[in-house]
N, C-alpha and C positions, 0 to 999 in steps of 0.2 A: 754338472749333470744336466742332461738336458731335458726340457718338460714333459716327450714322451718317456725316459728312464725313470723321471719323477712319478708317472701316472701308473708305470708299470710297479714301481716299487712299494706304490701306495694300496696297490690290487691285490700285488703279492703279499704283503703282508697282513693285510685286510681278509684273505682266505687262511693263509697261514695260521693266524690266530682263532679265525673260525675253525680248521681241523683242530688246533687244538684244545679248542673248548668244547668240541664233537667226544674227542677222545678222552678227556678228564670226566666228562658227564658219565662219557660207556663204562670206564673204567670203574666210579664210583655207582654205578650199577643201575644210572636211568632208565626206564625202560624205551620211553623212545629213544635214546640214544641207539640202545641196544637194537632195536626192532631196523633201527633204519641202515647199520652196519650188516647184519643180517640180510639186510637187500641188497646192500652192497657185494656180498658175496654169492649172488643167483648170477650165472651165464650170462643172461642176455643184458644186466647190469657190469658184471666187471670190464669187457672191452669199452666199454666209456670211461669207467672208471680210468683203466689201462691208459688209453687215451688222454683223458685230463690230466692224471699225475704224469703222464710224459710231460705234456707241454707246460704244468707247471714245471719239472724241473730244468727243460731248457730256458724258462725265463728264469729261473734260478742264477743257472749258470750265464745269462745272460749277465744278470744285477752286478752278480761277483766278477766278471770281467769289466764291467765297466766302473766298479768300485775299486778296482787296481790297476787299474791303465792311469798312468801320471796325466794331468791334466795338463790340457796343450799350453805349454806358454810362449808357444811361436805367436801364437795371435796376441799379446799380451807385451810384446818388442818390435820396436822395427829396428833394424840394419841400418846404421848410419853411415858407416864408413867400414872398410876391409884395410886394414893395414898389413906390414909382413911380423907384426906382435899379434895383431890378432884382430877381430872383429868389435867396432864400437856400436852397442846399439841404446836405445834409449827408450822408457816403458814408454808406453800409452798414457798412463797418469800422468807420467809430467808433463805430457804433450797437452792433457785437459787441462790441468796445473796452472801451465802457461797460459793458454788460452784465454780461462777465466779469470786470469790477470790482466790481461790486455783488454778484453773486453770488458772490465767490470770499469776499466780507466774513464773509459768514454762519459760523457756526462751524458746524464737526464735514463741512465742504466743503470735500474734498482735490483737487477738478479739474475745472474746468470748460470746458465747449465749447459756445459759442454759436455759434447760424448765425440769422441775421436772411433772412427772404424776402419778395421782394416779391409781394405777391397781390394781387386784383383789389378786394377790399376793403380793402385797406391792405398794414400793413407786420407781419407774425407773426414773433415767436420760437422759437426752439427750442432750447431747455437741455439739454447731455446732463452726469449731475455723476459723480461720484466720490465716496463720503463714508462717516463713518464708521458705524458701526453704533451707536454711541451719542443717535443723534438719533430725532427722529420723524419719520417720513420725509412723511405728509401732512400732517403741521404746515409741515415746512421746505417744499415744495413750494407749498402756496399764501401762506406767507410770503414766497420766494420771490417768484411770480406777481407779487402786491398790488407789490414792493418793486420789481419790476423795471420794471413799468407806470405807477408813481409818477415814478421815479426819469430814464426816458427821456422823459415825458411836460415833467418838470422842465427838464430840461437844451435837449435838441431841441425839444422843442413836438409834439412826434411822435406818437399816439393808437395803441396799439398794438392789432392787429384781434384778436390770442390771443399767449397767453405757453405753451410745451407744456415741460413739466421732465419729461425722462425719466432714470431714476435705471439709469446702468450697470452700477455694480458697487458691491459694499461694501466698503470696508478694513477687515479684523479687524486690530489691532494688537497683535503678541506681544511679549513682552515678554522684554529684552536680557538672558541668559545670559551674565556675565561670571567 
């Protein structure tokens, strides 16, 4: 779901449960509840009213269509190969799987976080590391790169569109006082 469906569904039912603490209050015979349903039914009150409960129910029927449409898992496989049995594809995870295998190999790399995306030119990576300050950091980086472009192209067959290593933080390593 995506964060504007999140925002709407958080709104929707954030009034939803407001009407219906409106309505439990009237029914149990508040008086302002009462008083203020009463205004709700004056002329120059109901077309808003009319109004609003429209467009809450199209976002209604909004929520529910997006709460039953299957979730795309095209984004979630790429296409490896098309055979005449059938299509071979492989997720996204083991393509990050991988990754963070081959990168975690490298020495003086304390952490690795890969996220593989799919884009319109293919399939990008994106390397966030952790390492130590004893390396060279644009050496390991397009070490890196080269190793990781190599190494999924090996495995998947997969032609990667960019490899991006961005370097988080450095570990100084202090040394144990016993």
């Amino acid at each position: 779901m995506r964060p504007l469906d999140r925002g709407l569904l958080f709104l929707y039912v954030l009034v939803a449960n407001a009407a219906a603490a409106l309505f439990l209050l009237a029914i149990g015979g508040w008086a302002p509840a009462l008083d203020l349903l009463d205004y709700l039914n004056v002329v120059a009150a109901r077309w808003g009213v009319v109004a609003g409960l429209g467009a809450f129910f199209l976002v209604g029927l909004w929520l529910l269509v997006v709460s039953l449409s299957p979730t795309s898992r095209a984004g979630s496989l790429a296409v490896i190969d098309e055979t005449p049995l059938g299509e071979v594809k492989v997720s996204l995870a083991a393509v990050e799987s991988l990754v963070a295998k081959v990168v975690s190999s490298f020495p003086g790399v304390k952490e690795v976080k890969p996220r593989v995306i799919p884009t319109p030119q293919g399939i990008a990576v994106e390397i966030r590391l952790l390492t130590t300050a004893s390396v060279s950091l644009p050496t390991l980086a397009q070490e890196i790169q080269e190793k990781v472009q190599q190494t999924v192209k090996e495995v998947t067959g997969l032609d990667l569109s960019r490899v991006r290593v961005m370097l988080e933080n450095v570990v100084t390593a202090r040394p144990r006082v016993e």
